[in-house]
N, CA, C, O and CB atoms as a CASP TS submission, in Angstrom:
PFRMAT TS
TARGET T0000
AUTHOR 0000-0000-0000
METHOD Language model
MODEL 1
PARENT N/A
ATOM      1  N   UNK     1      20.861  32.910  38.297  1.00  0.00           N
ATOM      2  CA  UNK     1      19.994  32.123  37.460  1.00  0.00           C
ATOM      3  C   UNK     1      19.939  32.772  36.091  1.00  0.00           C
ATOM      4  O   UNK     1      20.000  33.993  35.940  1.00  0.00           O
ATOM      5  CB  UNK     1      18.586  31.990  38.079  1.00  0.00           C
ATOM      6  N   UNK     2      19.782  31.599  34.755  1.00  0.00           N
ATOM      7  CA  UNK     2      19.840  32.904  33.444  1.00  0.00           C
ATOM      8  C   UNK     2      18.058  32.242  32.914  1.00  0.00           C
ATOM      9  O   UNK     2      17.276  31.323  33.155  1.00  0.00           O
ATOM     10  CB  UNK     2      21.746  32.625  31.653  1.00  0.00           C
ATOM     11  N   UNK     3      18.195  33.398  32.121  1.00  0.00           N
ATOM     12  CA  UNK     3      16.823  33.567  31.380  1.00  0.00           C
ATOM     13  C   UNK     3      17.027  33.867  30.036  1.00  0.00           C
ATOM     14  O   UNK     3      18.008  34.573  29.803  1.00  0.00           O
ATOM     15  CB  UNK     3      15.936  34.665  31.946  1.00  0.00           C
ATOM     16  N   UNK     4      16.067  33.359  28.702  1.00  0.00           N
ATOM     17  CA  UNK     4      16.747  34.140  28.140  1.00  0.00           C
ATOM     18  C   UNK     4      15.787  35.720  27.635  1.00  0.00           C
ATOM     19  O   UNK     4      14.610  36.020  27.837  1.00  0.00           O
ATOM     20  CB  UNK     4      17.365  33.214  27.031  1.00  0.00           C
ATOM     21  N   UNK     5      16.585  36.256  27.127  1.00  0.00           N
ATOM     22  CA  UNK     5      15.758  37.876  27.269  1.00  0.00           C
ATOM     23  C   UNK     5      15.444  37.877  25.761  1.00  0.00           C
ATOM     24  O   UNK     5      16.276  37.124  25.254  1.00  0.00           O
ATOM     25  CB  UNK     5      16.882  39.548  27.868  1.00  0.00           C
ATOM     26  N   UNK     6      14.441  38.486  24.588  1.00  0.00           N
ATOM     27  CA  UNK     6      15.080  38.906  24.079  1.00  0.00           C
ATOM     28  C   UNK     6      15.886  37.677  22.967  1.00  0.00           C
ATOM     29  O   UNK     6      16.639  38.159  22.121  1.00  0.00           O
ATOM     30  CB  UNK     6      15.643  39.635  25.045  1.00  0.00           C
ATOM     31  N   UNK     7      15.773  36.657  22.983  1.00  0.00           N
ATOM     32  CA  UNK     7      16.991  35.535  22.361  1.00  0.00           C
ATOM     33  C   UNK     7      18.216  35.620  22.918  1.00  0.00           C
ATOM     34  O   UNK     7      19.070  34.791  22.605  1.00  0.00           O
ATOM     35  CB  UNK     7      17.353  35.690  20.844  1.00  0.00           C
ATOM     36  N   UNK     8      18.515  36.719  23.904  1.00  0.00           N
ATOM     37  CA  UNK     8      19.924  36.124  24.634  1.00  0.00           C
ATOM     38  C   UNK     8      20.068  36.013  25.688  1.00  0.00           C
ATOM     39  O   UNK     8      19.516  36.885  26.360  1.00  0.00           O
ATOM     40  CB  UNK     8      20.964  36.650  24.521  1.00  0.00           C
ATOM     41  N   UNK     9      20.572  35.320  26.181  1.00  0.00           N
ATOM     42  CA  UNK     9      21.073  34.775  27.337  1.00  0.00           C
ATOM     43  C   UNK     9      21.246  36.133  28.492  1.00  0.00           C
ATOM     44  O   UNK     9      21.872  37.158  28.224  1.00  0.00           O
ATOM     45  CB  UNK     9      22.544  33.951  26.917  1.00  0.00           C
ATOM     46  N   UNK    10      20.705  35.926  29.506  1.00  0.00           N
ATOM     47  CA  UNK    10      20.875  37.002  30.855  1.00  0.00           C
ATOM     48  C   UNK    10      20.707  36.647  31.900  1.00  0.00           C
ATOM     49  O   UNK    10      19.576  36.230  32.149  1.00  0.00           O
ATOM     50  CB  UNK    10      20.128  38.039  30.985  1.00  0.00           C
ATOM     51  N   UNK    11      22.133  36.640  33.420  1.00  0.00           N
ATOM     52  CA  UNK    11      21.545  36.251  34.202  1.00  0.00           C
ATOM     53  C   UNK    11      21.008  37.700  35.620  1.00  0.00           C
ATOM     54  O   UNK    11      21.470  38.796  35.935  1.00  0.00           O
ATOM     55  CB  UNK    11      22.482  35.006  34.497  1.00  0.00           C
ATOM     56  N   UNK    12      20.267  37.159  35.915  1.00  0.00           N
ATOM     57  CA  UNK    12      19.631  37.538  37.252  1.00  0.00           C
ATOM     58  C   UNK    12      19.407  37.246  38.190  1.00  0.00           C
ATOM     59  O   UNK    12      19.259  36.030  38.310  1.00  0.00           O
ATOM     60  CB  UNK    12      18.956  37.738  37.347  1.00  0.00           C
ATOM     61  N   UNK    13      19.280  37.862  39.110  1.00  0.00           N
ATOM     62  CA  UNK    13      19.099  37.476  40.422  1.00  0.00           C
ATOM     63  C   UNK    13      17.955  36.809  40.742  1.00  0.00           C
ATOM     64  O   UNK    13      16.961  36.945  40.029  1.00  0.00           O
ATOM     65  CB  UNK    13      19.176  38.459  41.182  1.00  0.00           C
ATOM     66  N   UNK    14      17.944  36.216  41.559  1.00  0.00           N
ATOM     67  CA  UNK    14      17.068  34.893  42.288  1.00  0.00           C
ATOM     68  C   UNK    14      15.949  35.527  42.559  1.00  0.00           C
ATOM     69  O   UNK    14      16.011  36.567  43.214  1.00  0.00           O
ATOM     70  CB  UNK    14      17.653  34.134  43.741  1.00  0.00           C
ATOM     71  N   UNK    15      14.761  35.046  42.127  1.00  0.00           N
ATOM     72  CA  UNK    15      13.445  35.927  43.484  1.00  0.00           C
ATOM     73  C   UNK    15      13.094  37.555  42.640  1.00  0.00           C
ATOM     74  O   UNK    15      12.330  38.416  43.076  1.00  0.00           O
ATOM     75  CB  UNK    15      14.606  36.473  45.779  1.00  0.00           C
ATOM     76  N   UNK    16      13.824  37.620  41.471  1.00  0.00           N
ATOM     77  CA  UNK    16      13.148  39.429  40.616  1.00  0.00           C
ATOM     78  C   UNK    16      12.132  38.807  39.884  1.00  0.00           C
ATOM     79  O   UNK    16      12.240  37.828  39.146  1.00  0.00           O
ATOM     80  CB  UNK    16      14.395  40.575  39.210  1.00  0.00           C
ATOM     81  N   UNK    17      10.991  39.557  40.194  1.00  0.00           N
ATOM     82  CA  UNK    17      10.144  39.687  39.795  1.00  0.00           C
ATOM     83  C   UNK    17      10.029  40.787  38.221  1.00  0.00           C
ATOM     84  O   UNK    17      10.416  41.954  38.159  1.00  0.00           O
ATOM     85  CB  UNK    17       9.589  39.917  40.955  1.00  0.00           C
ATOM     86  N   UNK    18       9.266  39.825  36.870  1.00  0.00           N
ATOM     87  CA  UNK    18       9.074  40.823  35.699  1.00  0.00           C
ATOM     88  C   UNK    18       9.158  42.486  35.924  1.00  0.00           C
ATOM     89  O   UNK    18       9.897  43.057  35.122  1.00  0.00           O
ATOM     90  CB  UNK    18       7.654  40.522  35.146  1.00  0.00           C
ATOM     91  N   UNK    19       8.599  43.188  36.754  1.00  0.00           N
ATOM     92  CA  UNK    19       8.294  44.803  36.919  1.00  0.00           C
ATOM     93  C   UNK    19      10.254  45.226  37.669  1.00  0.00           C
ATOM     94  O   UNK    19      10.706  46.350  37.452  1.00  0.00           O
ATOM     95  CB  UNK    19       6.395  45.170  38.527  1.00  0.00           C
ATOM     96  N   UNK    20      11.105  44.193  38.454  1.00  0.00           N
ATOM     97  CA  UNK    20      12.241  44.813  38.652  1.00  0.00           C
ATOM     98  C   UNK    20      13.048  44.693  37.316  1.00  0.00           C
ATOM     99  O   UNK    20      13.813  45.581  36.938  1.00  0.00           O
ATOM    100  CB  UNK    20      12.918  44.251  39.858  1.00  0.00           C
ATOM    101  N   UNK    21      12.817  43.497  36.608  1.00  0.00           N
ATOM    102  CA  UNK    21      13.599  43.766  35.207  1.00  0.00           C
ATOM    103  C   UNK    21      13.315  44.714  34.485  1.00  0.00           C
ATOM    104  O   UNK    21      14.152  45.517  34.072  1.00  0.00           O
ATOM    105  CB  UNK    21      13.535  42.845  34.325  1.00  0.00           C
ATOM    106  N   UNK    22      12.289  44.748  34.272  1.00  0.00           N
ATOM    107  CA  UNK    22      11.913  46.247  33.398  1.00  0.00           C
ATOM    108  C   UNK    22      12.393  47.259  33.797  1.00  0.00           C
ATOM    109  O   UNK    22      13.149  47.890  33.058  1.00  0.00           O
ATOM    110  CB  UNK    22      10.577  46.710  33.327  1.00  0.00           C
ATOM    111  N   UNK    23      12.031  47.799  35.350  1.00  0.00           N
ATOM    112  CA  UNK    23      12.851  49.053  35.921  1.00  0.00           C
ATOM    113  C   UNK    23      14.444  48.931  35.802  1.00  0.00           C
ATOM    114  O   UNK    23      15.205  49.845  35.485  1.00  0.00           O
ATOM    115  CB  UNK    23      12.502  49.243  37.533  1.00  0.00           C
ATOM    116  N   UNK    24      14.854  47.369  36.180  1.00  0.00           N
ATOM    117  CA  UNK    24      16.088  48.145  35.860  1.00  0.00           C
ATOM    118  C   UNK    24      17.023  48.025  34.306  1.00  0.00           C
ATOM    119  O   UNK    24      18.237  48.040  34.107  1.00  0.00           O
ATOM    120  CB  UNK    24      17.008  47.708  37.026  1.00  0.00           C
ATOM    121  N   UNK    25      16.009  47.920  33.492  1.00  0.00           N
ATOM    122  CA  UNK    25      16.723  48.201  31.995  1.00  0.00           C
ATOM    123  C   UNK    25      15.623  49.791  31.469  1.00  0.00           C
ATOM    124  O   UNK    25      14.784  49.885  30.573  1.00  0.00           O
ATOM    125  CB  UNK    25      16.423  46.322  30.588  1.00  0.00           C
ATOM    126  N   UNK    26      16.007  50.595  32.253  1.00  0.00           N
ATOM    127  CA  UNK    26      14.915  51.700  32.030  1.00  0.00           C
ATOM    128  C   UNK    26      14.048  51.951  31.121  1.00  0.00           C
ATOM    129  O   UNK    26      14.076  52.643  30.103  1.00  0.00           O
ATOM    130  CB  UNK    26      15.316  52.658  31.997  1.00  0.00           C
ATOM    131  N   UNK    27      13.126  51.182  31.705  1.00  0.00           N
ATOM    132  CA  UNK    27      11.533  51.134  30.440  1.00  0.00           C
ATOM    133  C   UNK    27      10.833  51.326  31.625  1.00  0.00           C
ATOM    134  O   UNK    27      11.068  51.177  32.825  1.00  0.00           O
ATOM    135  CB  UNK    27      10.897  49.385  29.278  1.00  0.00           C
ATOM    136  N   UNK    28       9.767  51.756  30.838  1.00  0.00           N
ATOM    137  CA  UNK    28       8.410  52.841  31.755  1.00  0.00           C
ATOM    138  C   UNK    28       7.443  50.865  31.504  1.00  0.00           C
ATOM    139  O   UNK    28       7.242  50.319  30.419  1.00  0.00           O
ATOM    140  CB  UNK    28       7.265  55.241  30.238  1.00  0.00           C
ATOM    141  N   UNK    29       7.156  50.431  32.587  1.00  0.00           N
ATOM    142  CA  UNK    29       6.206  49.191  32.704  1.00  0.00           C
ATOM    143  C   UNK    29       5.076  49.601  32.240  1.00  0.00           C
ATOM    144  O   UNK    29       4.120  48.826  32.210  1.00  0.00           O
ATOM    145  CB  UNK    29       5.970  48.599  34.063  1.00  0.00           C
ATOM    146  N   UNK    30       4.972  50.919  31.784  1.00  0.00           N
ATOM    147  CA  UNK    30       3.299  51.194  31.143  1.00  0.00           C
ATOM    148  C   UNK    30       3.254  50.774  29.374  1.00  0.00           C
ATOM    149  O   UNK    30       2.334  50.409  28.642  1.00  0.00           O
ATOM    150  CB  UNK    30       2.814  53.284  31.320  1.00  0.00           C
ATOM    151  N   UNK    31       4.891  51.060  29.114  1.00  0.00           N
ATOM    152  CA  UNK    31       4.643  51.341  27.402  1.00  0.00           C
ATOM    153  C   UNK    31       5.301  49.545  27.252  1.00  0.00           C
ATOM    154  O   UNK    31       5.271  49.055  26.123  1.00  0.00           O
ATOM    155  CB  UNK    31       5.962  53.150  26.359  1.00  0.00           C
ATOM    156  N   UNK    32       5.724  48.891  28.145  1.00  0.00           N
ATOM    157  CA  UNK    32       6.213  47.658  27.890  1.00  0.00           C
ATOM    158  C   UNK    32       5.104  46.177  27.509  1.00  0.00           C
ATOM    159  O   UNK    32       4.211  46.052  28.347  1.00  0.00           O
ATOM    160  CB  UNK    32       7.038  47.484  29.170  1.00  0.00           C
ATOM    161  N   UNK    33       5.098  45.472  26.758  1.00  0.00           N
ATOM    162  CA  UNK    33       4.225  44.315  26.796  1.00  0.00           C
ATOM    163  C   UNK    33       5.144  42.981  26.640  1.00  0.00           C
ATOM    164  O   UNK    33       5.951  42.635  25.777  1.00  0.00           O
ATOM    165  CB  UNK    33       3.097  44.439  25.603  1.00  0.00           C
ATOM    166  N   UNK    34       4.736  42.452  27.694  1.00  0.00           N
ATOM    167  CA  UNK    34       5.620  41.589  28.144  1.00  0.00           C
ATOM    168  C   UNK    34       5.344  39.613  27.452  1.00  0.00           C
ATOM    169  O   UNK    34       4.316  39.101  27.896  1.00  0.00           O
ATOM    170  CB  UNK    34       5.404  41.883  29.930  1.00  0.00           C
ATOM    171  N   UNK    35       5.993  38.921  26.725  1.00  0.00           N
ATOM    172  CA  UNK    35       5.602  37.363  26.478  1.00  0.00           C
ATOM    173  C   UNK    35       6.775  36.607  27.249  1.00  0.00           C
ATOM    174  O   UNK    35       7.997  36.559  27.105  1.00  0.00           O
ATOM    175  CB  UNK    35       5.554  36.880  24.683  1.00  0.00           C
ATOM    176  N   UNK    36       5.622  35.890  28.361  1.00  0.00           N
ATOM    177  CA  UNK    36       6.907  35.007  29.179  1.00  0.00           C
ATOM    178  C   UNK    36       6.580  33.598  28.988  1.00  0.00           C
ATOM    179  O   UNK    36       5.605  33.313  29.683  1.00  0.00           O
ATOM    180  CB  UNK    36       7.044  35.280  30.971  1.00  0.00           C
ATOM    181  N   UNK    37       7.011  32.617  28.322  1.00  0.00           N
ATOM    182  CA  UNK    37       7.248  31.552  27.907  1.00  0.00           C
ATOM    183  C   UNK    37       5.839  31.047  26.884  1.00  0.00           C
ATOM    184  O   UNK    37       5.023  30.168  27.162  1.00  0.00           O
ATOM    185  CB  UNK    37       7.633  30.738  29.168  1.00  0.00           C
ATOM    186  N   UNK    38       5.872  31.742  25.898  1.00  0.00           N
ATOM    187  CA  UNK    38       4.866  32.119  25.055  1.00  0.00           C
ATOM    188  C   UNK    38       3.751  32.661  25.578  1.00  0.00           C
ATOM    189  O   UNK    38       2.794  32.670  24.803  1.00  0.00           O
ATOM    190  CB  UNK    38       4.517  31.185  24.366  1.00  0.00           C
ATOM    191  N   UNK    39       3.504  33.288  27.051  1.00  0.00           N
ATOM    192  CA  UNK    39       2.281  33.401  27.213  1.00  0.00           C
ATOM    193  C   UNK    39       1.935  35.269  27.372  1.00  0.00           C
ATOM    194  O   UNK    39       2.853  35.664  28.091  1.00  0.00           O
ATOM    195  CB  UNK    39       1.940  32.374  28.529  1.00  0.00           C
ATOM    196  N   UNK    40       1.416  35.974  27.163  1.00  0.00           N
ATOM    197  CA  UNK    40       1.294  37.646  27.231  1.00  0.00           C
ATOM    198  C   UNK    40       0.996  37.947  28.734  1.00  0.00           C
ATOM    199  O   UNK    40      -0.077  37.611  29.236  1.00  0.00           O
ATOM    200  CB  UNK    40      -0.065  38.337  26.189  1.00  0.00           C
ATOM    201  N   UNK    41       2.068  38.651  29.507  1.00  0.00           N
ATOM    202  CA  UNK    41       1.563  38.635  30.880  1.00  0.00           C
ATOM    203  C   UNK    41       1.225  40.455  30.938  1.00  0.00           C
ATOM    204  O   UNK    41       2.017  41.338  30.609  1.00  0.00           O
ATOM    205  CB  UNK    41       2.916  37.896  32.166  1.00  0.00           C
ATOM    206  N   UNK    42      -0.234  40.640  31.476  1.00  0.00           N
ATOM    207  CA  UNK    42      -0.442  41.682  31.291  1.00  0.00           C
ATOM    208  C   UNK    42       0.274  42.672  32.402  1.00  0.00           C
ATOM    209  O   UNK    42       1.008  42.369  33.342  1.00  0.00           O
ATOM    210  CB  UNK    42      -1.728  41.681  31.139  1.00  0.00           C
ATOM    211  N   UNK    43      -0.125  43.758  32.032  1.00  0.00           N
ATOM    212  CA  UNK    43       0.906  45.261  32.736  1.00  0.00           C
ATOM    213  C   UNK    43       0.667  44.808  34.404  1.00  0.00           C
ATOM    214  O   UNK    43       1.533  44.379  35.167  1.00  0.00           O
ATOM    215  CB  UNK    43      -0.027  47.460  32.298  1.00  0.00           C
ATOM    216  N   UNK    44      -0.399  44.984  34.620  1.00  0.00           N
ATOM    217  CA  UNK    44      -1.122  44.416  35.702  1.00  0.00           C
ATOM    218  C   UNK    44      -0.633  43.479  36.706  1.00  0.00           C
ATOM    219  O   UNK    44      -0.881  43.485  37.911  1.00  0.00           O
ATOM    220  CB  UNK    44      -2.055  43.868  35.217  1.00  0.00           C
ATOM    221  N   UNK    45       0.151  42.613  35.990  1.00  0.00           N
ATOM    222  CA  UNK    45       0.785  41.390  36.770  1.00  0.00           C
ATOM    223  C   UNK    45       2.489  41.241  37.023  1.00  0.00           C
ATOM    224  O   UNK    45       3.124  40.407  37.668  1.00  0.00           O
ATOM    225  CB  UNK    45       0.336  40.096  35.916  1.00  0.00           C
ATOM    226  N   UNK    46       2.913  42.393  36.245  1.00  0.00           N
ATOM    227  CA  UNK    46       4.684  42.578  36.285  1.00  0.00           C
ATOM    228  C   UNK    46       4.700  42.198  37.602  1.00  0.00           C
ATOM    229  O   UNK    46       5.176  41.156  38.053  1.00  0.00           O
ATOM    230  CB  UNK    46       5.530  44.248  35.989  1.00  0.00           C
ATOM    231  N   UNK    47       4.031  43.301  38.344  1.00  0.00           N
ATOM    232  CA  UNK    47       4.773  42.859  40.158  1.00  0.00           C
ATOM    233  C   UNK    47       4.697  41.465  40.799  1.00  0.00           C
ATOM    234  O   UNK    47       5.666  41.200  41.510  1.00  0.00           O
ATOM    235  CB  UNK    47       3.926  43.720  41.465  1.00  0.00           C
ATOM    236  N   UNK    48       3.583  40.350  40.679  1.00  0.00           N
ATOM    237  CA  UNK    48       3.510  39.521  40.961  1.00  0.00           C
ATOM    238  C   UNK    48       3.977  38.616  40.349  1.00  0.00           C
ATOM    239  O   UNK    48       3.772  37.561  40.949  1.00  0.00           O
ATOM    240  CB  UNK    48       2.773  39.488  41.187  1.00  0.00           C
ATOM    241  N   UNK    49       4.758  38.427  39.023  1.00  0.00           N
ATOM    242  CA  UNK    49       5.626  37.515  38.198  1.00  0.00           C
ATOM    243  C   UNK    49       6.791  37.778  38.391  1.00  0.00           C
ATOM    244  O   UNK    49       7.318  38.848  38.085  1.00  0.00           O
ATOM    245  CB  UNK    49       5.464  37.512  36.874  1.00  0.00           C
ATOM    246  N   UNK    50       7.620  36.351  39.195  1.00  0.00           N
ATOM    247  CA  UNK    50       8.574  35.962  39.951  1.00  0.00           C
ATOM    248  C   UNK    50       9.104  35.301  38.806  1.00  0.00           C
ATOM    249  O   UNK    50       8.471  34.364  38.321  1.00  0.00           O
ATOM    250  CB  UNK    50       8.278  35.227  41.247  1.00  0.00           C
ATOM    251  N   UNK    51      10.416  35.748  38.208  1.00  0.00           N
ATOM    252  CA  UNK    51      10.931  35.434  36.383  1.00  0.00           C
ATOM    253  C   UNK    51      11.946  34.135  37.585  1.00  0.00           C
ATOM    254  O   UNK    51      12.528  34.376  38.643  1.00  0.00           O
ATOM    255  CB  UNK    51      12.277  37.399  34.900  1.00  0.00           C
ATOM    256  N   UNK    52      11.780  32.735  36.785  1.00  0.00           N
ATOM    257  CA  UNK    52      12.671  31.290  36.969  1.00  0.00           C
ATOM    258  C   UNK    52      13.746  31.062  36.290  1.00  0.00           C
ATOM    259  O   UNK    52      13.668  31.640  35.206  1.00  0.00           O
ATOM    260  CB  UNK    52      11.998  30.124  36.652  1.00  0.00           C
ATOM    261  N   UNK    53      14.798  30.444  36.426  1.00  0.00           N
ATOM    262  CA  UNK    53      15.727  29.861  35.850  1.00  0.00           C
ATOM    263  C   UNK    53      14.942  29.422  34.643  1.00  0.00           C
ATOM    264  O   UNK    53      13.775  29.036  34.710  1.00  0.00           O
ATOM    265  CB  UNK    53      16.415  28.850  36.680  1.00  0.00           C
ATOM    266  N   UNK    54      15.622  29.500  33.577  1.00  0.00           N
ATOM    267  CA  UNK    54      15.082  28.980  32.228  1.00  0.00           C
ATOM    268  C   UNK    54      13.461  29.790  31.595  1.00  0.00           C
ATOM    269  O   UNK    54      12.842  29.564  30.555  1.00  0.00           O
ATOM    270  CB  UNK    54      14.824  27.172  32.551  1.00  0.00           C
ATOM    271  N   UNK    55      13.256  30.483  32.394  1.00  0.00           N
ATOM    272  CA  UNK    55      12.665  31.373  31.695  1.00  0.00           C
ATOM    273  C   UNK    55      12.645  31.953  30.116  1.00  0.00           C
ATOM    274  O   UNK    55      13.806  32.243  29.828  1.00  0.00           O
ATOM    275  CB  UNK    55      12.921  32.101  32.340  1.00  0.00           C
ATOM    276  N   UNK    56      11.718  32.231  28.969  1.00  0.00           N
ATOM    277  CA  UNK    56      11.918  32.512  27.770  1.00  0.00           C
ATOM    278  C   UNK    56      11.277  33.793  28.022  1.00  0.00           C
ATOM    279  O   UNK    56      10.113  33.847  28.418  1.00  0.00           O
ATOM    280  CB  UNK    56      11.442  31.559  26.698  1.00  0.00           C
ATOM    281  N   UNK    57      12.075  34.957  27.783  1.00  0.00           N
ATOM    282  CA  UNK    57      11.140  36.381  27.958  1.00  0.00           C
ATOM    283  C   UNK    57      10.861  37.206  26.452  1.00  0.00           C
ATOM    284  O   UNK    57      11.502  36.857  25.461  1.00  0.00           O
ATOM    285  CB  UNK    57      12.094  37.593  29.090  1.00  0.00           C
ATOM    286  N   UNK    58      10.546  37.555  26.428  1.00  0.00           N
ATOM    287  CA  UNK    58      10.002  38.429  25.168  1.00  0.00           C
ATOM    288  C   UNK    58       9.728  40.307  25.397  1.00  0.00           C
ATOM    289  O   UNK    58       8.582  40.727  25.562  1.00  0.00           O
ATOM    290  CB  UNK    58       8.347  37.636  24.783  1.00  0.00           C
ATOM    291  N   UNK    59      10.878  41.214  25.374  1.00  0.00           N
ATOM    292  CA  UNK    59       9.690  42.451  26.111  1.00  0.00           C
ATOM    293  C   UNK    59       9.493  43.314  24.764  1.00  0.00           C
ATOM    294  O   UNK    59      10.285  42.939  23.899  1.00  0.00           O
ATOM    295  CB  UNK    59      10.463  43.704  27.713  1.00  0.00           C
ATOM    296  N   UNK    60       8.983  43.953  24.513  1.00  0.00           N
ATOM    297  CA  UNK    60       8.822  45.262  23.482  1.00  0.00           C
ATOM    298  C   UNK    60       8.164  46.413  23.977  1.00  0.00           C
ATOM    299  O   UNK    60       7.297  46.318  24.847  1.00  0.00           O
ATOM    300  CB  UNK    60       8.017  44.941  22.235  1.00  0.00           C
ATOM    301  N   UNK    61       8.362  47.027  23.698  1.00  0.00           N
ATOM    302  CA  UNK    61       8.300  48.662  24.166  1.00  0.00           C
ATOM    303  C   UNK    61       7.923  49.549  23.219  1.00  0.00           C
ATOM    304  O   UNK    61       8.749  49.715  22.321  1.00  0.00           O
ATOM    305  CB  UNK    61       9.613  49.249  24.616  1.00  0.00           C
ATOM    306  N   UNK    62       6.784  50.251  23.146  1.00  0.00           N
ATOM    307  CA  UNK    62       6.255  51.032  22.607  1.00  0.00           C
ATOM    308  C   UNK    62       6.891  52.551  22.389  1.00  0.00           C
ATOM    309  O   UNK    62       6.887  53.436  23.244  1.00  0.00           O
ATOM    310  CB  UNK    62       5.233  50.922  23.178  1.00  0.00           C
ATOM    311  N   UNK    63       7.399  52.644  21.141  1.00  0.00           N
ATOM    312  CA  UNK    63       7.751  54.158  21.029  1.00  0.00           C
ATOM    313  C   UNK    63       6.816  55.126  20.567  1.00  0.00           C
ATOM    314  O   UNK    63       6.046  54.753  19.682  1.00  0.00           O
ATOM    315  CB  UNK    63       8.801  54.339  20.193  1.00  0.00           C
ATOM    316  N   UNK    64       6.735  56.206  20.954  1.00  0.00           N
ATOM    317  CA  UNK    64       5.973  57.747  20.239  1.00  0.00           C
ATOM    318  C   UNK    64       6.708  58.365  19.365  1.00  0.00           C
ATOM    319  O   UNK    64       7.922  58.203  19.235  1.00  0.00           O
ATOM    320  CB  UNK    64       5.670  58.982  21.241  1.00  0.00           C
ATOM    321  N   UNK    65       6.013  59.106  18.721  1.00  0.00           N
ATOM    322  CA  UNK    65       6.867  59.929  17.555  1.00  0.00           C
ATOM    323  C   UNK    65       6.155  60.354  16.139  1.00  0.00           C
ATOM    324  O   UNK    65       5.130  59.916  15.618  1.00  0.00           O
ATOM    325  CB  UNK    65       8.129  58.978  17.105  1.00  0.00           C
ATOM    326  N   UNK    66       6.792  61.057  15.839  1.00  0.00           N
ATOM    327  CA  UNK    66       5.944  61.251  14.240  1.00  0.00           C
ATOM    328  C   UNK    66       6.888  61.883  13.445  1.00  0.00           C
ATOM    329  O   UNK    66       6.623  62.164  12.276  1.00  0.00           O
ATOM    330  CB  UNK    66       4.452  62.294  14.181  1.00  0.00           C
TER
END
């Protein structure tokens, strides 16, 4: 199934849930904030958001530093 990530196109597997995409593009789900089809899905809910065909994802990731 594709989604798009990001503005591009990605497909994935059937049934991953938001929190397995994140793990497996190695981002820490704490520093990530997630917009899935314009809507802000909080940290809280990665595990229970089951990402669909045609999905619009949005992730950004918080860096540290000075």
């Amino acid at each position: 199934m594709h989604i798009t990530l990001n503005g591009k196109n990605r497909q994935i597997a059937p049934g991953q849930t938001l929190h397995d995409l994140v793990l497996s593009m190695n981002l820490d789900p704490a520093v990530v904030v997630a917009e899935l089809n314009s809507d802000i899905v909080p940290g809280t809910q990665f595990a229970a958001t089951v990402l669909r065909d045609g999905d619009r994802l949005e992730l950004l990731s918080f860096v540290g530093g000075g």
